[in-house]
C-alpha positions as CSV (number, residue, x, y, z in Angstrom):
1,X,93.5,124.2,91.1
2,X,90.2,125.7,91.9
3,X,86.8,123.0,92.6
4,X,83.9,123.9,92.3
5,X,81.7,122.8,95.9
6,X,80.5,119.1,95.5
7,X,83.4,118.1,92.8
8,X,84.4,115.1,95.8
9,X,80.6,114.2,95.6
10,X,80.8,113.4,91.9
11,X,83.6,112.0,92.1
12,X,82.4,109.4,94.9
13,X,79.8,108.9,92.7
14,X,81.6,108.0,89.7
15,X,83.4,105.5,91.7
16,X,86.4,107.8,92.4
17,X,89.0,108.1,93.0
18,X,89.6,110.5,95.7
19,X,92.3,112.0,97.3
20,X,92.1,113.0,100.8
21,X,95.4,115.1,100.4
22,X,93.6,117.1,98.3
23,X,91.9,120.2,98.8
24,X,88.6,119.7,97.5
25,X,88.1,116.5,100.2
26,X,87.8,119.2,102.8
27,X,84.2,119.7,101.9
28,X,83.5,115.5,102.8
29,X,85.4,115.7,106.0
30,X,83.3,118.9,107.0
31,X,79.9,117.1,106.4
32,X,81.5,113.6,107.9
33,X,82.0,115.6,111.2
34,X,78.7,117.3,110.6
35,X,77.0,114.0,110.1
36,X,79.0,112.1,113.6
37,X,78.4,114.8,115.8
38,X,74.2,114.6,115.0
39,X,74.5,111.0,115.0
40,X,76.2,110.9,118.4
41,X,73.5,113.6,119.9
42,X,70.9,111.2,118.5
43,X,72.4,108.0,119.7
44,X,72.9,109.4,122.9
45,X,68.7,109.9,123.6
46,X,66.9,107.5,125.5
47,X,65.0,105.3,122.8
48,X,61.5,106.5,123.7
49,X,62.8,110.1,123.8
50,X,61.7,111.6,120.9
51,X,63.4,114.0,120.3
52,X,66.4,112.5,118.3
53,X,64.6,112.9,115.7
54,X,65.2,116.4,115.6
55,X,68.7,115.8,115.8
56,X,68.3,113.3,112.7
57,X,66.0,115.7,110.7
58,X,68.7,118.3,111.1
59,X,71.2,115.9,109.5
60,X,69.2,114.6,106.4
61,X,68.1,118.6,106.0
62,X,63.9,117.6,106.2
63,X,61.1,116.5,108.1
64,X,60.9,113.1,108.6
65,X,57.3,112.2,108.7
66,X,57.5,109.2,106.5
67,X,60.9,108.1,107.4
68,X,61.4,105.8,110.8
69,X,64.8,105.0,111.9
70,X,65.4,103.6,115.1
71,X,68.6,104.2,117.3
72,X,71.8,103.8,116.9
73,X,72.3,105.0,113.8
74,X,75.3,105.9,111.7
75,X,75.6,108.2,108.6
76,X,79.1,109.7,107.2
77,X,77.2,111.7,104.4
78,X,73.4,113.0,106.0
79,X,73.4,115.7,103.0
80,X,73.8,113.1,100.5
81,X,70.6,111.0,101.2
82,X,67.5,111.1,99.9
83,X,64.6,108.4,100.9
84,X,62.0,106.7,99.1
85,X,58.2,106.7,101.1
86,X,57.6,104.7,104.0
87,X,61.6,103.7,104.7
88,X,62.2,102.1,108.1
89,X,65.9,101.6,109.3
90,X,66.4,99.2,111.8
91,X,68.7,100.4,114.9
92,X,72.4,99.4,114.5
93,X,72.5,100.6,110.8
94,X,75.4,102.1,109.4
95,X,74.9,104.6,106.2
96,X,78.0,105.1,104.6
97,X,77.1,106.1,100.9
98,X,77.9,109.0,99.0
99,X,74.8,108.5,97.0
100,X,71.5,110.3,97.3
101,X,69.0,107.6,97.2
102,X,67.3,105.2,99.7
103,X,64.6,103.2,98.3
104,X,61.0,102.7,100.1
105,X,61.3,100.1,102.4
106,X,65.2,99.8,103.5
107,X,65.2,97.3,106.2
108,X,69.3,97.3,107.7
């Protein structure tokens, strides 16, 4: 069976279920490893080093001028997250969602 790109995104979405065994999970792993490997170049950055953010801004896809988030930080699914205005994420937060949506201030 053909999927179209982001079918294992609706289905998360919908609650699932999912089947890894299946071909259209591929796309999730892809953006899970995406997601680690930016987190870990992030999370490896001395805390007043800067430039994680890059690293982090690369992962959600935009700037993130209004957005704070302190390291560590995980997140499974970077393309899958949107935030609200003002957001501030504590260090030690873990984003494992499949939704798009963060409100304004998310405190982990």
């Amino acid at each position: 069976m053909d999927y179209t790109p982001g079918y294992v995104y609706e289905l998360m979405e919908k609650g699932g279920p999912t089947d890894v065994r299946e071909p259209y999970f591929k796309e999730a792993v892809s953006e899970m490893m995406r997601a680690r490997k930016l987190c870990a170049i992030a999370n490896a950055k001395m805390p007043d080093d800067e430039s994680y953010v890059s690293d982090l801004e690369e992962l959600f896809g935009r700037k993130l001028d209004d957005v704070r988030i302190l390291t560590p930080f995980i997140c499974d699914f970077g393309n899958r997250v949107k935030f609200g205005k003002k957001v501030f994420i504590n260090h030690s937060a873990i984003c494992r969602i499949a939704s798009r949506y963060l409100p304004s201030f998310l405190y982990a």
